[in-house]
C-alpha positions in Angstrom: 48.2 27.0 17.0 45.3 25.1 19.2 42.3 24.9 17.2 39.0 25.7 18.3 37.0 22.9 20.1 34.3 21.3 17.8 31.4 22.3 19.7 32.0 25.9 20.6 30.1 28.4 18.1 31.3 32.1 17.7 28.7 34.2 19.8 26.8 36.6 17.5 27.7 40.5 18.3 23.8 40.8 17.7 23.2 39.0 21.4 25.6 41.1 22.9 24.0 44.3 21.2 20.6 43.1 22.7 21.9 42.6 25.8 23.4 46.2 26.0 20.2 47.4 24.8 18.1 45.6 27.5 19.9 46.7 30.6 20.9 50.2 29.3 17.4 51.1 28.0 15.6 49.2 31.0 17.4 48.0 34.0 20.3 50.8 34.3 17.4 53.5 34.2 15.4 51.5 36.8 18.3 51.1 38.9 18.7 54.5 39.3 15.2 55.6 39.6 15.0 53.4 42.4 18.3 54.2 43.9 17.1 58.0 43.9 13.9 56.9 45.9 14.8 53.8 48.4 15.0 54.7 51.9 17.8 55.5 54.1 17.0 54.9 57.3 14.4 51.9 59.1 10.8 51.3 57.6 7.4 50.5 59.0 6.5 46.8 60.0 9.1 44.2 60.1 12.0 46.2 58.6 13.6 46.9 61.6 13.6 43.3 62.7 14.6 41.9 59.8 17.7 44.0 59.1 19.1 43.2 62.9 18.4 39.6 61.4 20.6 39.8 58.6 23.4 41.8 60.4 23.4 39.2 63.3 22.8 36.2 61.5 19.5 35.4 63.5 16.1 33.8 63.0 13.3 35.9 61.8 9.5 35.5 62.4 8.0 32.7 60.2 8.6 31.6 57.6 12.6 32.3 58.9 13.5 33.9 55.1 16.4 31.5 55.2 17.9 32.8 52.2 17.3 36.3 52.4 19.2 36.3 55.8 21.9 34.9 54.0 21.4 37.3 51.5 21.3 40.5 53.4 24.5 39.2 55.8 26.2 39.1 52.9 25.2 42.8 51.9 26.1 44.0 55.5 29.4 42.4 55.5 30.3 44.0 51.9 28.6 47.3 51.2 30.1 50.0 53.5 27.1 51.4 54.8 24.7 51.1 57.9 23.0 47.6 57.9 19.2 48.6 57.2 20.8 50.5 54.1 22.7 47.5 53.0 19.6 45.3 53.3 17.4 48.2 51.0 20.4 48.0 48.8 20.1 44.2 48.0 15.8 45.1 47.5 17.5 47.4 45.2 19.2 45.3 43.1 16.8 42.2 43.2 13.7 44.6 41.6 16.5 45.6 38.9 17.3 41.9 38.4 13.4 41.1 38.4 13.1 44.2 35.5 15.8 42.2 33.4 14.2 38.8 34.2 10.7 40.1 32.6 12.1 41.5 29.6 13.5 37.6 29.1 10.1 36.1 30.1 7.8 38.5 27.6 10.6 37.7 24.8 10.2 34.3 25.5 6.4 34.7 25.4 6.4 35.7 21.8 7.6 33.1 19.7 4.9 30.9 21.9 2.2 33.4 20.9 3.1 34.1 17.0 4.7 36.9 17.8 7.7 37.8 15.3 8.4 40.9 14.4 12.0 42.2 15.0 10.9 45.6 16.5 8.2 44.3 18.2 10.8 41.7 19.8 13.6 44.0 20.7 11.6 47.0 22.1 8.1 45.6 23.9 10.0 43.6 26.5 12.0 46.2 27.1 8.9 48.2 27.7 7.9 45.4 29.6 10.8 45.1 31.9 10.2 49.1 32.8 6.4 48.4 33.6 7.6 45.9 36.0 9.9 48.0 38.0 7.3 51.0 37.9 4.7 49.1 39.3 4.1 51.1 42.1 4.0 47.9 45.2 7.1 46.9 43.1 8.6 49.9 43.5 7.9 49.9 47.4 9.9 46.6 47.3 13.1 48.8 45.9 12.3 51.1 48.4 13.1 49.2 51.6 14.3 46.2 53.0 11.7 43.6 52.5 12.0 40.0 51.9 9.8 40.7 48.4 12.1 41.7 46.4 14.2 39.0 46.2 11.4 36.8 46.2 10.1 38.5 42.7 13.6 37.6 41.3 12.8 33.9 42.0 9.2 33.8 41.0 10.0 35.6 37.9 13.0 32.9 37.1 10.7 29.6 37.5 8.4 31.2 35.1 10.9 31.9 32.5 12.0 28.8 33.0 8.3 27.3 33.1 7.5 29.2 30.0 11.0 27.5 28.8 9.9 24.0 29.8 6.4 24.4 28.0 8.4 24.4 24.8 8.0 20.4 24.0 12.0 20.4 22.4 13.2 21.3 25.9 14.9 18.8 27.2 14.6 17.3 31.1 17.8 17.6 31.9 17.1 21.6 31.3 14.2 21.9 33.0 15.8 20.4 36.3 16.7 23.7 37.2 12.8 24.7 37.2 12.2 21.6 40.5 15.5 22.9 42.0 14.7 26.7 41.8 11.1 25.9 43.0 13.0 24.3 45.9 15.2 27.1 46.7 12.4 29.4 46.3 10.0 27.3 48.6 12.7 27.9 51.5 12.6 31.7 51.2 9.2 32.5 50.9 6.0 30.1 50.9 3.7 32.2 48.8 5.7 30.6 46.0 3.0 28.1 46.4 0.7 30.2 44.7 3.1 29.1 41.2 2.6 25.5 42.2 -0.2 24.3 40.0 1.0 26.5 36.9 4.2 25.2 37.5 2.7 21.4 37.5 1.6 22.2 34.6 4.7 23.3 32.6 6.6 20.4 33.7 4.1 17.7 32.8 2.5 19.3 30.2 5.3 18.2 27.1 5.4 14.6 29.0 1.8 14.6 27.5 1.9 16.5 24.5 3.1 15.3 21.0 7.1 14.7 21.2 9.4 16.0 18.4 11.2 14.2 15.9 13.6 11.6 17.4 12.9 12.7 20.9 12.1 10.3 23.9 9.1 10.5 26.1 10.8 9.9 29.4 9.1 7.3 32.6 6.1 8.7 34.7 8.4 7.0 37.9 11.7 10.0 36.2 8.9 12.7 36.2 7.8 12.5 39.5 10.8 10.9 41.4 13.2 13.9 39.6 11.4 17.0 40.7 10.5 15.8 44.2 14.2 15.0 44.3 15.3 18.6 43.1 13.1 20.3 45.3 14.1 19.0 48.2 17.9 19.6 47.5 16.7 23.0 47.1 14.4 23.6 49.8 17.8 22.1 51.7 18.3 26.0 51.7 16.1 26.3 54.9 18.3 24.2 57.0 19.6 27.0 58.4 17.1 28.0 60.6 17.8 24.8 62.6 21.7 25.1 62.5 21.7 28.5 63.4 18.9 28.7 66.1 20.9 25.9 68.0 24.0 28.7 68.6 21.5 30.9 70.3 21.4 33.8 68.3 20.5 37.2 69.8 17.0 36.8 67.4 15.9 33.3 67.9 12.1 33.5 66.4 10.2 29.9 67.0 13.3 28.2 68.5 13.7 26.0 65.2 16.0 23.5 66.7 13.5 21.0 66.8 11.7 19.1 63.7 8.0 20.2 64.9 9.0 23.7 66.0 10.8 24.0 62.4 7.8 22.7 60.5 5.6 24.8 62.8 8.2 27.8 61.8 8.9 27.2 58.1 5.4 26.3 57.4 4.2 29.6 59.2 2.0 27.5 61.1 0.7 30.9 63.2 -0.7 32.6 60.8 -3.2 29.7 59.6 -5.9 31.2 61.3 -6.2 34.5 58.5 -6.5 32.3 55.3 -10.0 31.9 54.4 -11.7 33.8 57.6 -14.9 35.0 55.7 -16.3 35.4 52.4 -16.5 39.1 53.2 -13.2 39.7 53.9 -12.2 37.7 50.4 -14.3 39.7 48.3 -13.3 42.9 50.0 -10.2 42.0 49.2 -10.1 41.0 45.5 -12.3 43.9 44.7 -9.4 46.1 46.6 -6.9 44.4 44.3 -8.3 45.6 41.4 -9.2 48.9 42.5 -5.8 49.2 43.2 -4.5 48.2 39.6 -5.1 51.9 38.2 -2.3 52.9 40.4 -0.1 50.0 40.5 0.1 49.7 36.6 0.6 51.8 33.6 -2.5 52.3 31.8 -1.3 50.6 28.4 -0.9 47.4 30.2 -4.6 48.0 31.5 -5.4 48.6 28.0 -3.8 45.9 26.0 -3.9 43.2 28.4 -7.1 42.1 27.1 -6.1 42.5 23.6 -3.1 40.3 24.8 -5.1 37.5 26.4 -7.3 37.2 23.6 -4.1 36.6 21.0 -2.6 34.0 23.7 -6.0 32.1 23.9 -6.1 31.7 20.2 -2.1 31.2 19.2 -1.0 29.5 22.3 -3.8 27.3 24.1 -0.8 25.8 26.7 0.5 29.6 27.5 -3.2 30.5 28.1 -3.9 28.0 30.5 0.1 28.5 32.5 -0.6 32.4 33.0 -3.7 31.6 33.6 -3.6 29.2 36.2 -0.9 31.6 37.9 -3.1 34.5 37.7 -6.1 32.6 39.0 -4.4 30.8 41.6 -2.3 33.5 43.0 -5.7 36.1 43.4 -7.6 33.2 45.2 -5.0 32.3 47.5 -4.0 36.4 48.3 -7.3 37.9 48.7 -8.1 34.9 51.4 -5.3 36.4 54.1 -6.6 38.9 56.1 -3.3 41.0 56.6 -2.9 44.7 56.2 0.0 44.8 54.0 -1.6 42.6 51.6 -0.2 44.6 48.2 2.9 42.9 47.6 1.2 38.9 47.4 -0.9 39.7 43.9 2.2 41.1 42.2 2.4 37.5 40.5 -1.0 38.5 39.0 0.6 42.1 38.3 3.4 40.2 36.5 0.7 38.2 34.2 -1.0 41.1 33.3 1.9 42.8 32.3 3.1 40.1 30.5 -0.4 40.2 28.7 0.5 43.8 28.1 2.8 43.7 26.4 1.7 41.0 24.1 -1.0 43.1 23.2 1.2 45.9 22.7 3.2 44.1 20.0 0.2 42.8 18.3 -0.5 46.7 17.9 3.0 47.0 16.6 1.9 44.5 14.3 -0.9 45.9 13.0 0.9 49.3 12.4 3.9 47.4 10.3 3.2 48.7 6.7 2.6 52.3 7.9 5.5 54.1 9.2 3.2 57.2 10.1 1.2 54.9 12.4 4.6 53.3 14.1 5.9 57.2 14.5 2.2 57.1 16.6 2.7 54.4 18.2 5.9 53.8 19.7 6.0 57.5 21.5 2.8 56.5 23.3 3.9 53.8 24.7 7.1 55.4 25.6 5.3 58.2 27.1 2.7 56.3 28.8 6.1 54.4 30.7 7.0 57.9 32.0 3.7 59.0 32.9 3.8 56.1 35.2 7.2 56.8 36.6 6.1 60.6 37.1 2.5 59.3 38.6 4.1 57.3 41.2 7.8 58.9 42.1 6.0 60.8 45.0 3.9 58.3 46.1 6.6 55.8 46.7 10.0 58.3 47.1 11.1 56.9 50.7 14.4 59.0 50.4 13.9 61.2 52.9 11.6 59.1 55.5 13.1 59.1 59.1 9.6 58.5 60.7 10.2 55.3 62.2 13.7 56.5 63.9 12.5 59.7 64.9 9.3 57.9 66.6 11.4 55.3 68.3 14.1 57.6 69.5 11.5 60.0 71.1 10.2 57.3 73.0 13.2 55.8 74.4 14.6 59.1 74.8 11.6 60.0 77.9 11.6 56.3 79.3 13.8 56.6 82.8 17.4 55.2 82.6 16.7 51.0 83.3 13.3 50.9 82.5 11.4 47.9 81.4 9.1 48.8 78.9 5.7 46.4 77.5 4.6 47.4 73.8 2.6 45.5 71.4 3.1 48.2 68.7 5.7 46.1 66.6 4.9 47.6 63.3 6.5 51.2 64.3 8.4 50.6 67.7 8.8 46.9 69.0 10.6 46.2 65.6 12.9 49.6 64.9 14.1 49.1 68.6 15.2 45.4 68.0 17.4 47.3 65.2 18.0 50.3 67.4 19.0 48.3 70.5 20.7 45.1 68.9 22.9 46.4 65.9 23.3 50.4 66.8 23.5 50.3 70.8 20.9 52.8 71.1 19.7 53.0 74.8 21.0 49.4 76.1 19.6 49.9 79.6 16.1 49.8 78.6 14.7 46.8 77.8 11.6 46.1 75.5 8.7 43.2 76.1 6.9 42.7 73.2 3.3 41.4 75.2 1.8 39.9 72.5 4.8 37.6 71.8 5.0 36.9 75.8 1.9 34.3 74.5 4.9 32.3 73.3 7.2 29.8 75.2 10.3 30.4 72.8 10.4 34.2 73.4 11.5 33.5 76.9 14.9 32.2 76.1 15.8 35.0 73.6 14.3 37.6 77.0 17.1 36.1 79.0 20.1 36.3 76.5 18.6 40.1 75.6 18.2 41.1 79.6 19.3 37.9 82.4 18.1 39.9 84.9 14.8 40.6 83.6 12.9 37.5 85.6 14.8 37.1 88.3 12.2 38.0 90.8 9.5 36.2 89.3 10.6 32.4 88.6 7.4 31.5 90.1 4.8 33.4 88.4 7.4 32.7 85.2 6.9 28.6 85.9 3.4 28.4 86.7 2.1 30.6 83.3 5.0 28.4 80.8 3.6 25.2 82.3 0.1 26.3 81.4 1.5 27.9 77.6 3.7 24.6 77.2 -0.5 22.6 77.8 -1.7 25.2 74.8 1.4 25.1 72.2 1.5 20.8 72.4 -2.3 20.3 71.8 -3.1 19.1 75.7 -6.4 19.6 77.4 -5.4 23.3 78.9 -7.5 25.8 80.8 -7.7 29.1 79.1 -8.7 31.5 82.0 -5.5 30.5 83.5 -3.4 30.9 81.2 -4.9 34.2 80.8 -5.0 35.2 84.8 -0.5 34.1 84.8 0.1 36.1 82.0 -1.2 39.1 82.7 0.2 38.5 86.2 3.8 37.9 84.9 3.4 41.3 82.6 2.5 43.1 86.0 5.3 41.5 87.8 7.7 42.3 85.3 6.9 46.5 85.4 6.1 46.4 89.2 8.9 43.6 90.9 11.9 45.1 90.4 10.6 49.2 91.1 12.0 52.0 91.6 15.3 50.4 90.4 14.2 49.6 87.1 10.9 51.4 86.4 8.0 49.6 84.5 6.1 51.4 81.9 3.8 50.8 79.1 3.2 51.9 75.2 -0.5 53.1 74.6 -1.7 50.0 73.0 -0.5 47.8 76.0 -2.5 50.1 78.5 -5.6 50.2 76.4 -5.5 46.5 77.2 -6.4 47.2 81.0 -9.2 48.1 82.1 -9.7 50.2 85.1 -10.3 47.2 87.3 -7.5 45.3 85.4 -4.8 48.1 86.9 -6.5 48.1 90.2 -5.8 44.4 90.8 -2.5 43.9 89.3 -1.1 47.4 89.2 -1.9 48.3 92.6 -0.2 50.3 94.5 1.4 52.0 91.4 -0.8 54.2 88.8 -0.4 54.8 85.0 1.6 58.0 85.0 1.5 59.9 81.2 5.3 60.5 81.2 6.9 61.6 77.5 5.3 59.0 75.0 4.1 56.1 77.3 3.1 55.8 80.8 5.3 55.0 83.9 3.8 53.1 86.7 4.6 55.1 90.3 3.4 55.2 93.3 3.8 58.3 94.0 2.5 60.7 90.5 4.0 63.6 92.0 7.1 62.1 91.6 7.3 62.4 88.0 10.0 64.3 86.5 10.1 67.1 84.4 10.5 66.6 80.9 10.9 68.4 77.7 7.9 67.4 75.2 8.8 65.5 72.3 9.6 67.7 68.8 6.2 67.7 67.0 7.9 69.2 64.2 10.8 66.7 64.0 8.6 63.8 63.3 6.4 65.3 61.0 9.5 66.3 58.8 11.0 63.3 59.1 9.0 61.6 56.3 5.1 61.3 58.0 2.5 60.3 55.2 -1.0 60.7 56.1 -2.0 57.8 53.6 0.0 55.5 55.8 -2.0 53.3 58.1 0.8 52.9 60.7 2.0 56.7 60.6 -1.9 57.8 61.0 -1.9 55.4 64.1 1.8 56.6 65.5 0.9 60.3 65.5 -2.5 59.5 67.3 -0.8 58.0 70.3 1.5 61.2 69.7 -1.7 63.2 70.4 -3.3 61.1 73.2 -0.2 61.4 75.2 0.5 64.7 74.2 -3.0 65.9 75.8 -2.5 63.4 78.4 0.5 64.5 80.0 -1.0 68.8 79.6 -4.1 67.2 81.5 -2.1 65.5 84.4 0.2 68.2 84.8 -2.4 71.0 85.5 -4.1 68.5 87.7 -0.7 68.3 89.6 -0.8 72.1 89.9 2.7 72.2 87.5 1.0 74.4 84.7 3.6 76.3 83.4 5.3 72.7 82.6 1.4 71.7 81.0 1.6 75.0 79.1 4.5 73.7 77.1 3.1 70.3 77.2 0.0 71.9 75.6 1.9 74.2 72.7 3.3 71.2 71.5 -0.3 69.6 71.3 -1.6 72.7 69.4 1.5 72.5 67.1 1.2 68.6 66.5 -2.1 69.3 65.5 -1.3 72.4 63.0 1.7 70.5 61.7 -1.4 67.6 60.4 -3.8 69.7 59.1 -1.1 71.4 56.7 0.6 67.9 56.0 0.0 66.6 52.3 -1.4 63.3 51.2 0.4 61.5 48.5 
């Protein structure tokens, strides 16, 4: 009979009874929850974009999300479902990896803060790792395919592994994986800098710190040289944007192939200019964070959190000072981008506070041990204060149901001419749902969309001509003259920015005029607030702005415009619109303006029994609003 080797050790039932525990009394009922609410169908903002990314295997806007691409392919390629619902799938699974990861960080917490109390142990994390996945911008990550939810399963790793590697027994060759996970995060998202100092400190901290018995202080040259090392290998990761943006993919964001467009790229070079724009904005910012917190967490965790901090401060000075610093760091560094959907970069703070929580939570355990009366108290508040939370924010976040996006997008390309060649700068609920809409489902492949504001950029030209090869063909002059100019701007060279500006906005009026009536040119709303009068006078001229369905066709002739059936008021409102939502609010307004437009330019055409149709679906866009709910 072989014999056992010498260093194996039976594993104790009791592990594998806590691990049963954890995910079927916190991540299996998380996992569902979420399931029941995530979306179906495409989101607001870059969800469209990025699930065509992931099914194509392109290159998404900066930072590239190296990782998550990889991620979601694999998603598409396995789950048997449309790609934008494999993609919400993997958000799914990554916020009920996240819950499980939390209830290991808090139990790893305890010890650290003189916590040891058997129930206390078993059941707060578990509490903990619920909070987690109720927090309501957490829950919006389940909900939809975002490149935050993975991202919370990494951040929430380094600092169980951080909190690991504050523990002065652990060895380095264990706390490796911290530098190479820190790497691997790095190349998926870069607000994993916001972990960098607290992270710092968790690996030097036991380098300075009183050794244990028989252990060896390893070289400064091993605790610099290793990490930098690791990191690198991991941060390896993002060396796919350059290998894959060299095959030309259909979605080529930044043209990575070089080393200073994939440094520009990675490092998310663009959106420099909205850190640390005014002390105004910062302030309004932070001060939105935590007015936000009454929502975003359950109200124990408000609660106890201080109770919490206060017993980390005095048990566990080098804990204090690692949540601390991550805390700290990560609301300084959020509240200085100016960005609307600003929510999901303080969730590390919401993660700390949670943490803090529950620490606070099993120091009132604690206090409750010799009285089983008070325990019988306790214990059902907290449970019921967990599904208050869940009940407080199903509605809020339920996405189940929301088809706004699609329905938006398909209206609009449903009332553009057959070939047309539209401009937008509304990426947030049309340029990026048609890159899905066009690219992965087929969905109107004559038209072809221009986003304007990324026509500022010399690499979009090359992914125009794989999209449309036609699209420029009349216009290699104007196209030459305004990328010369552009290629002045993006290297740093002395440049002249009223040219630049004159080209471009005479290539965007070549592009809807050159090629008419075979492929009509029209715009989106935003685009044609852009123009003034005098604007369209010089470089529309001789075509006008004709109101036609849900943007505005140039012709020459106004009469000529067709007749068509107004879009179905009540079949985007159904489909999922929430007045709370900034970019629904500002879809249903150009829904209205055109709406009115087209009833006003019909009856001035003398066509008003078309404008009296025109106008009831006006009056019943505007009934279908005021009886809408706000969640």
């Amino acid at each position: 009979m072989e014999s056992a080797r010498p260093n194996s050790q039976p594993v104790d039932p009791r592990h594998w009874r806590r691990v049963t525990l954890d995910l079927g009394l916190s991540v299996v009922p998380l996992l569902v929850v979420h399931l029941l609410t995530a979306g179906r169908d495409l989101g607001t903002i870059d969800s469209g974009e990025l699930a065509a990314t992931c099914a194509q295997l392109g290159i998404a806007h900066p930072t590239g999300y190296a990782l998550y691409t990889l991620l979601g392919r694999i998603s598409v390629v396995f789950l048997p479902v449309p790609a934008v619902l494999a993609v919400t799938l993997l958000s799914v699974a990554s916020v009920a990896a996240g819950a499980w990861l939390m209830v290991q960080l808090v139990r790893r917490l305890f010890p650290l803060a003189g916590i040891s109390d058997p129930r206390a142990v078993d059941w707060v994390p578990r509490l903990a790792g619920a909070w987690f996945g109720l927090d309501r911008v957490v829950w919006e990550q389940a909900t939809g395919n975002e490149v935050y939810a993975p991202h919370l399963v990494l951040v929430l790793a380094l600092l169980l592994l951080a909190v690991r590697a504050l523990d002065r027994e652990d060895t380095l060759r264990r706390r490796a994986l911290l530098a190479y996970l820190a790497g691997i995060a790095l190349a998926h998202h870069l607000t994993v800098v916001f972990l960098a100092p607290a992270l710092l400190w968790a690996w030097f901290r036991p380098w300075f710190g009183r050794l244990g018995a028989g252990a060896r202080r390893p070289g400064l040259a091993t605790m610099l040289a290793l990490p930098t090392l690791l990191l690198c290998v991991g941060y390896s990761a993002a060396l796919y944007l350059p290998i894959r943006s060299s095959l030309n993919p259909p979605l080529d964001w930044g043209d990575p192939t070089t080393w200073s467009a994939f440094w520009r790229h990675s490092l998310a070079a663009q959106y420099r200019v909205w850190f640390f724009e005014s002390a105004g904005q910062f302030i309004s910012n932070l001060a939105g964070y935590f007015a936000s917190l009454v929502h975003r967490l359950s109200p124990v965790v408000l609660l106890l959190a201080p109770w919490g901090a206060a017993v980390v401060a005095r048990r566990a000075g080098r804990v204090a000072v690692f949540l601390g610093l991550v805390f700290f760091v990560t609301l300084t560094w959020a509240a200085s981008y100016d960005i609307h959907d600003l929510a999901p970069y303080f969730l590390p703070a919401d993660i700390v506070l949670i943490a803090l929580g529950a620490i606070g939570a099993a120091a009132l355990v604690r206090t409750t041990r010799d009285s089983i009366p008070a325990r019988r108290v306790v214990y059902p508040l907290l449970l019921l204060s967990t599904l208050l939370q869940a009940g407080w924010n199903f509605r809020a976040v339920d996405r189940s149901g929301d088809r706004f996006v699609r329905a938006h997008t398909e209206a609009l390309l449903a009332s553009l001419p057959p070939d047309a060649i539209v401009l937008s700068r509304f990426w947030d609920a049309f340029v990026s749902p048609w890159v899905y809409l066009r690219q992965v489902e087929g969905l109107r492949p004559d038209v072809t969309v221009v986003d304007s504001e990324l026509m500022r950029r010399t690499w979009y030209f090359p992914q125009l001509d794989r999209l449309d090869p036609s699209l420029f063909n009349q216009l290699s002059d104007r196209r030459r003259a305004y990328l010369s100019d552009l290629t002045l701007f993006e290297t740093g060279r002395p440049y002249d920015p009223a040219s630049i500006e004159m080209r471009y906005r005479a290539l965007l009026a070549g592009l809807v005029l050159s090629q008419q009536p075979a492929r009509p040119g029209a715009f989106t709303l935003d685009v044609l607030h852009d123009y003034p009068m005098d604007v369209q006078a010089t470089f529309f001229a001789p075509a006008l702005a004709v109101p036609e369905g849900l943007c505005f066709v140039l012709r020459v002739r106004p009469e000529d415009s067709p007749e068509l059936t107004p879009p179905d008021p009540e079949g985007l409102i159904s489909a999922g619109y929430r007045p709370e939502d900034r970019i629904h609010a500002m879809t249903v307004e150009q829904w209205r303006f055109m709406l009115r437009s087209r009833t006003i330019f019909l009856r001035n055409l003398g066509r008003n029994e078309e404008a009296a149709r025109w106008e009831a679906a006006s009056t019943r866009l505007q009934s279908l609003l005021a009886a809408a709910p706000s969640r």
